[in-house]
C-alpha positions as CSV (number, residue, x, y, z in Angstrom):
1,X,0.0,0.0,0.0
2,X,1.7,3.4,-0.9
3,X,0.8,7.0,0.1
4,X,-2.0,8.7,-1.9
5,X,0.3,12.0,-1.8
6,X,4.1,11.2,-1.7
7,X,3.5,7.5,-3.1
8,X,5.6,6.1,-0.3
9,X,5.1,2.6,1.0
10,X,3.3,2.3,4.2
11,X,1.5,-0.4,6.2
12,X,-2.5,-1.1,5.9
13,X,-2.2,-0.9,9.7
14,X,-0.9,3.0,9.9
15,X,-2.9,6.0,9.9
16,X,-0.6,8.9,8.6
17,X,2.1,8.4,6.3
18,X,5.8,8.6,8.3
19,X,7.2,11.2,5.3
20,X,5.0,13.2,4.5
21,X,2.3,13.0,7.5
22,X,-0.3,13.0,4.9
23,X,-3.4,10.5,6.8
24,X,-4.0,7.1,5.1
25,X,-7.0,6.9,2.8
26,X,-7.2,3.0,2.4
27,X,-7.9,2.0,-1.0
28,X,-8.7,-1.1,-2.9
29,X,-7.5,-1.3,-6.5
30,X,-9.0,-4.0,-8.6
31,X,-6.3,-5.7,-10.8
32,X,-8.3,-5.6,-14.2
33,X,-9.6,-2.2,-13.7
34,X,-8.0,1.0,-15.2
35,X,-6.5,3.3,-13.2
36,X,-10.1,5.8,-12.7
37,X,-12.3,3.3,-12.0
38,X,-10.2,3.2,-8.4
39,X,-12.5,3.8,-5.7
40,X,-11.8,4.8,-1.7
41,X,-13.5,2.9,1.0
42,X,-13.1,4.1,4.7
43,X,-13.1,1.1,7.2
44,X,-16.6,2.6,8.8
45,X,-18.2,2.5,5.2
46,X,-20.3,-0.6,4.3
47,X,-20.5,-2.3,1.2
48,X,-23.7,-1.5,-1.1
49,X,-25.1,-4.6,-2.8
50,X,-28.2,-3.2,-4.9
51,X,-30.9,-6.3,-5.0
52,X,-32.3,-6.7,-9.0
53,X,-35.8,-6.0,-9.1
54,X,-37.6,-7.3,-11.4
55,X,-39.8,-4.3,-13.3
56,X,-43.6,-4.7,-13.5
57,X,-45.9,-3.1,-15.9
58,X,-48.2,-0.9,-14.0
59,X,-49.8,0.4,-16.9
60,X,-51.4,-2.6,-18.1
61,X,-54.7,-3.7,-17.4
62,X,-55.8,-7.1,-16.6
63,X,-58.1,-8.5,-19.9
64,X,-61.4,-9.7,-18.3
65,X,-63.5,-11.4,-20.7
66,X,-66.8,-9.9,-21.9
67,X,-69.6,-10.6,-19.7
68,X,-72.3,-11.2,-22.2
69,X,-76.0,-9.7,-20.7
70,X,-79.3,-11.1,-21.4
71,X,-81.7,-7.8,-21.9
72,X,-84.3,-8.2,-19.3
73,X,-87.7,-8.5,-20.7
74,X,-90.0,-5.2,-19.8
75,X,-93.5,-6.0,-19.4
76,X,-95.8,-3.9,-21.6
77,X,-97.9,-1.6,-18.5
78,X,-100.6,-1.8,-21.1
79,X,-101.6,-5.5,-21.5
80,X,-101.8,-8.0,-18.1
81,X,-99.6,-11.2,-19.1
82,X,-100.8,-14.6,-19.3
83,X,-103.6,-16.5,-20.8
84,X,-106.9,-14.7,-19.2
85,X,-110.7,-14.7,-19.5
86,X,-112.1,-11.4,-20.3
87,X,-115.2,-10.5,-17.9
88,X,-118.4,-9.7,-20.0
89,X,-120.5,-7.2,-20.6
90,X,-123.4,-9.1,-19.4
91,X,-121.6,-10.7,-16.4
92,X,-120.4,-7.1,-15.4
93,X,-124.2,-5.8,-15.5
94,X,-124.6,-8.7,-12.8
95,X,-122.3,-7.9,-10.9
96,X,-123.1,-4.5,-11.0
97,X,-127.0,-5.3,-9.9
98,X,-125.6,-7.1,-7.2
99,X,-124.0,-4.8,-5.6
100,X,-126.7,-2.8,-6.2
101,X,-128.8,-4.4,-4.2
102,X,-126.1,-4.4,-1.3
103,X,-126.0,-0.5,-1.3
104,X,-129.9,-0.1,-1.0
105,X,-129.5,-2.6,1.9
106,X,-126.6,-0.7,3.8
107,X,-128.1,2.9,3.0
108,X,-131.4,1.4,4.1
109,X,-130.0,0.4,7.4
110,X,-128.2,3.7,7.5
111,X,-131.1,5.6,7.3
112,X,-133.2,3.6,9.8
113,X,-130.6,4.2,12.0
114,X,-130.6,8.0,11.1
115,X,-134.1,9.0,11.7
116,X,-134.4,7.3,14.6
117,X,-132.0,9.4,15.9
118,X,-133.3,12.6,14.5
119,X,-136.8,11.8,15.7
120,X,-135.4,11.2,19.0
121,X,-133.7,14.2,18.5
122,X,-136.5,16.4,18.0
123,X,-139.0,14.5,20.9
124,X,-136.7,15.6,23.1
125,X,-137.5,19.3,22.1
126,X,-141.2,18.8,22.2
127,X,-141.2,18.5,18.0
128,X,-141.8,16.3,15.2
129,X,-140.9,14.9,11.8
130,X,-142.1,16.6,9.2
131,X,-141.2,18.0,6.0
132,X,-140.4,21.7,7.0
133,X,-137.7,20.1,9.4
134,X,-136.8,17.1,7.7
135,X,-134.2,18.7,5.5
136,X,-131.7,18.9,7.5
137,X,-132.1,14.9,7.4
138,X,-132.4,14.2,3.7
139,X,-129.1,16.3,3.6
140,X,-127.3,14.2,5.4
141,X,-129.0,10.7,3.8
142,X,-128.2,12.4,0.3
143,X,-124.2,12.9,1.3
144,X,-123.9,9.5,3.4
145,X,-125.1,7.3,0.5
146,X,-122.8,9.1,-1.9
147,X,-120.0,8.5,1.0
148,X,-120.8,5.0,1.1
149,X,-121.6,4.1,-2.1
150,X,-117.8,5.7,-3.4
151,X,-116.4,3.5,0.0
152,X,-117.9,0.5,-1.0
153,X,-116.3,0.2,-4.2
154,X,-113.2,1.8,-3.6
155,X,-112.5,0.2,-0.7
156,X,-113.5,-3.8,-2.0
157,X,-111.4,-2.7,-4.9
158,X,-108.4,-1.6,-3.5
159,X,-108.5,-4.6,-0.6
160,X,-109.1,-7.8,-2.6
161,X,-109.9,-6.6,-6.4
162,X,-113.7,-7.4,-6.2
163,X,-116.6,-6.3,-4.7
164,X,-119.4,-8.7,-3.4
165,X,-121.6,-9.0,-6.6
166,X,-117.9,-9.7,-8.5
167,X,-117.0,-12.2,-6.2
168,X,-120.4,-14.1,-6.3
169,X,-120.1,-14.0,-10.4
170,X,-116.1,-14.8,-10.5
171,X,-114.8,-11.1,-11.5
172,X,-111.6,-9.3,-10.3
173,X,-110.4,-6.0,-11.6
174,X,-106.4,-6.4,-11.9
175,X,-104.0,-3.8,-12.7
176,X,-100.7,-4.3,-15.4
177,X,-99.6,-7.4,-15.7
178,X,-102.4,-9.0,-13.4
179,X,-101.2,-6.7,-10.5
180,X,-103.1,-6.0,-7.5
181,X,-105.5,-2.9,-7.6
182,X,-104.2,0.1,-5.7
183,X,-106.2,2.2,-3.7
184,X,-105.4,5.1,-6.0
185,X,-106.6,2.8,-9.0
186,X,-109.6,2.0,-7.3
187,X,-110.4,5.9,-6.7
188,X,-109.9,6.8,-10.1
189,X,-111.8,3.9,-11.5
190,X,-114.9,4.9,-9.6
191,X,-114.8,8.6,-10.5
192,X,-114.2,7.8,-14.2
193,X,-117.3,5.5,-14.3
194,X,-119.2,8.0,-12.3
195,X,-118.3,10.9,-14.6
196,X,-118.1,8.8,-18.0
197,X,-121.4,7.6,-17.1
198,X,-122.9,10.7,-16.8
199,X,-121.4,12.7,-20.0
200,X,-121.4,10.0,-22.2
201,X,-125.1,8.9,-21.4
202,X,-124.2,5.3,-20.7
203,X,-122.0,5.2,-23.4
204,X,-118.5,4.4,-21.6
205,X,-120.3,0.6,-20.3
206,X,-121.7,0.1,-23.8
207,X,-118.1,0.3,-25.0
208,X,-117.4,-2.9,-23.4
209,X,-119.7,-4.7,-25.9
210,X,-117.1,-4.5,-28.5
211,X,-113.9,-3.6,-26.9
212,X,-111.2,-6.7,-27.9
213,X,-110.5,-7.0,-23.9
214,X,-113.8,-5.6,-22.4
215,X,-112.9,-2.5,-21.0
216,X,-114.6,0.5,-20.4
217,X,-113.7,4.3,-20.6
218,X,-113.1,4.1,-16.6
219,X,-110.8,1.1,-17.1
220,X,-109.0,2.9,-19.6
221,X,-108.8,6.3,-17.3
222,X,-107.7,3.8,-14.5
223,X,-105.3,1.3,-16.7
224,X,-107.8,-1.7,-15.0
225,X,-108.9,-4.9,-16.4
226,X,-111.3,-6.9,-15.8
227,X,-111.3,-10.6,-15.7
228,X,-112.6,-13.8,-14.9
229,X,-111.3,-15.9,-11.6
């Protein structure tokens, strides 16, 4: 090992060089190498060893094959699905008379019930019935059976899809696709056939004579169809 200033020989083991008191860098000089690929390592100073890493290619993307989707198929909201039987005309009018009947027997009991009440009413002020103080009376009969007439139909329609004369005869009103009627649909089906009725003259029911599916205008107003259990 010589001095890196004076080039004199010195021991590994010595610090400073005796001639020229320069301080020993240590060095290791690789036989095959030129002269300025010579490099200086201190005793404190490590050797590096780099580790080969092995490069990956972030920017490409995993190929995932092509998920091939079956289009769902949309019900049309305007037919019901499945084979069905249409409810008549005539089996409607049945129906209808029916329930009818059932009306004129809850309004009757109603207004039994009613003027009993107002006669009692009016004995208790030393009066009577009679038709200068019935009006009051007939006002409220008029306005109850309207109330119960629109309650009985909307409310057997929205709850189970028939009302008593269509469940004696085998009817049920259905919504889309055989759906359950909604309350909302059973509203709007009564005040069509209420209001139909009465502009058209009978006219919207006639129209189920030759209607493919036997609807009426109110079915049509309420998207409802009628058909057989």
């Amino acid at each position: 090992m010589k001095c890196q200033n004076c080039e004199t020989p010195v021991l590994i083991s010595d610090e400073y060089c005796e001639k020229c008191g320069a301080k020993l860098l240590h060095r290791r000089v690789f036989p095959n190498a030129p002269k300025r690929e010579e490099f200086t390592l201190t005793p404190e100073e490590p050797s590096i060893e780099f580790e080969k890493q092995t490069e990956h290619d972030d920017w490409r993307f995993e190929s995932h094959p092509e998920v091939e989707t079956t289009p769902e198929r949309v019900e049309s909201p305007s037919e019901p699905i499945g084979n069905v039987r249409w409810g008549g005309f005539f089996r409607r009018v049945g129906a209808c008379l029916i329930d009818v009947v059932m009306i004129i027997l809850l309004v009757g009991l109603m207004s039994i019930l009613a003027y009993i009440g107002y006669k009692v009413g009016l004995t208790a002020h030393d009066r009577s019935i009679s038709w200068s103080n019935a009006a009051p009376l007939m006002t409220f009969l008029t306005f109850a059976w309207m109330g119960l007439t629109t309650a009985y139909f909307v409310v057997f329609h929205g709850m189970e899809g028939k009302t008593i004369g269509k469940w004696l005869l085998g009817l049920r009103v259905v919504g889309a696709g055989q759906a359950a009627l909604t309350y909302r649909q059973a509203l709007l089906r009564w005040v069509g056939t209420v209001g139909f009725g009465i502009v058209s003259l009978g006219l919207s029911f006639l129209w189920i004579l030759w209607q493919r599916e036997k609807r009426g205008w109110h079915d049509f107003l309420a998207r409802t169809w009628v058909i057989r259990d």
